[in-house]
N, C-alpha and C positions, 0 to 999 in steps of 0.2 A: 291117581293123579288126574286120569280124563274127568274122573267122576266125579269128584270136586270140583274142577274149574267148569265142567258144563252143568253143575248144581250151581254155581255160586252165580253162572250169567243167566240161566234160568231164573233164579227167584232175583235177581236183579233187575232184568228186567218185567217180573210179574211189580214188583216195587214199582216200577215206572208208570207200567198201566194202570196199577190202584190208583196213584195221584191223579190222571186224567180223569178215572173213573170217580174218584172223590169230588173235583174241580167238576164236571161236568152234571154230578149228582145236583149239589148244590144250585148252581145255574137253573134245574129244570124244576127244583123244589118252588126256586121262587117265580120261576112260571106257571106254577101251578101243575106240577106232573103227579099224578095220581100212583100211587104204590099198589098194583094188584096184588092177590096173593101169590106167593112163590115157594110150594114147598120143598125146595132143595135148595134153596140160597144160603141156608147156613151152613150147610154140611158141605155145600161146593167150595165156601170160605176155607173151611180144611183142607178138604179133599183135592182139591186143584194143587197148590204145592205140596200136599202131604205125597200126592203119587209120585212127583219130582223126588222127592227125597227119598219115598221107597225105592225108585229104581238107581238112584244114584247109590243107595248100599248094596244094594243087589251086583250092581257094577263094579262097587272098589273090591267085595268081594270076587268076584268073576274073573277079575281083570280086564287087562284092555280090551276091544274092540279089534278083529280086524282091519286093517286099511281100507280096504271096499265099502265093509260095512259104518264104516267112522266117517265116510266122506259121503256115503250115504245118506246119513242120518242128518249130518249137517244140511244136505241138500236140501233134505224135507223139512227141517226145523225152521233154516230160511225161506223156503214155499210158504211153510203155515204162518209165520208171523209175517210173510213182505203183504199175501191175503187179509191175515187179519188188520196192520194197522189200513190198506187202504179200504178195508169196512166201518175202521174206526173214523178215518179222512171223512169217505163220502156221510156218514152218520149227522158229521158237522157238528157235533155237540152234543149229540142226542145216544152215545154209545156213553152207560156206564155196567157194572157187575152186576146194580141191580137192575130188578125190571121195574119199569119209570112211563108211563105213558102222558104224552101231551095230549091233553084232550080237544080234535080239531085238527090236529098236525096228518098231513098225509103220510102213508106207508113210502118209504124208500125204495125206489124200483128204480135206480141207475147204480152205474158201477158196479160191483160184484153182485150186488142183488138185483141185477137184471137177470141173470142168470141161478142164480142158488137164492135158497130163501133166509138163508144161514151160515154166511162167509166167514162170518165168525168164527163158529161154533167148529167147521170146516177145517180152520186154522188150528183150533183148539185140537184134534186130533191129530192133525198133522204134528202137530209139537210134541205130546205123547209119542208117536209112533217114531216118530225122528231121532226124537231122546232118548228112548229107549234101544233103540240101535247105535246110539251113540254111546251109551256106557254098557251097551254087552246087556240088558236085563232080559232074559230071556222071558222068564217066570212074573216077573213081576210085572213088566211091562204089558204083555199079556191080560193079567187084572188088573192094569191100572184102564185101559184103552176099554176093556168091558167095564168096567164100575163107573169109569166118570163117561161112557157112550151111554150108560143108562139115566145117568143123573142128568145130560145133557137131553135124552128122550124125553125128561118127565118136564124138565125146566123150558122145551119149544114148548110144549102141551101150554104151558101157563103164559110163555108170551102171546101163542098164538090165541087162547081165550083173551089173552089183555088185551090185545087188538082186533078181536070179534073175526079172528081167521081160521076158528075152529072147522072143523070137516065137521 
């Protein structure tokens, strides 16, 4: 029962975010946003709700969650997305799934990214990690947070070359 209802507002709310991220794509196309390359943007198109859903069977299997750990997770799932949308806020237009460069526009450096270089992305684990204590995935949870921490490694690599932030 947990594992369904926190599946079903997870990819509800990832629905929510595609549209902004759709509505914001478009915007930036027609200002002219250049599409670096990105090689883990199709496979994060899966992989992002696919891990949701792995750990969400993992959990009806399992069972419930502890109370500690269910109130837990909720805490951290609410941390990572209340970070991620005011990353998406301060962005002002400029956050979508893909990577999008205005060519000219300066680097964001207020609000969460005065601080982190990747508020986002921040969030994005914290969700993972939250969820997965929220339907009990012991196992799965575990490789969802390594598989999509690595695809998030390789996807900074390619925003930071799009924006000439390479080490």
């Amino acid at each position: 029962m947990i594992a369904g209802v926190a599946l079903t507002v997870a990819l509800t709310l990832m629905l929510i975010e595609l549209g902004v991220s759709v509505r914001n794509e478009r915007r930036l196309r027609a200002r002219g946003a250049l599409t670096p390359r990105d090689p883990v943007y199709k496979l994060m198109r899966v992989a992002y709700p696919g891990t949701f859903v792995l750990m969400a069977l993992e959990g009806w299997w399992s069972g419930p969650a502890p109370r500690r750990l269910l109130l837990a997770g909720i805490a951290i799932v609410i941390a990572g997305k209340l970070l991620k949308a005011w990353a998406i806020a301060v962005l002002d237009g400029r956050w979508t799934y893909r990577v999008l460069v205005l060519p000219g526009e300066p680097l964001v450096t207020r609000g969460p990214y005065r601080w982190l270089r990747h508020p986002n992305y921040v969030g994005v684990v914290a969700e993972l990690v939250g969820f997965a204590m929220i339907v009990q995935a012991r196992w799965s949870g575990v490789v969802a947070v390594l598989f999509f921490g690595e695809l998030l490694r390789r996807r900074i690599q390619a925003e930071e070359a799009a924006l000439g932030l390479s080490r």
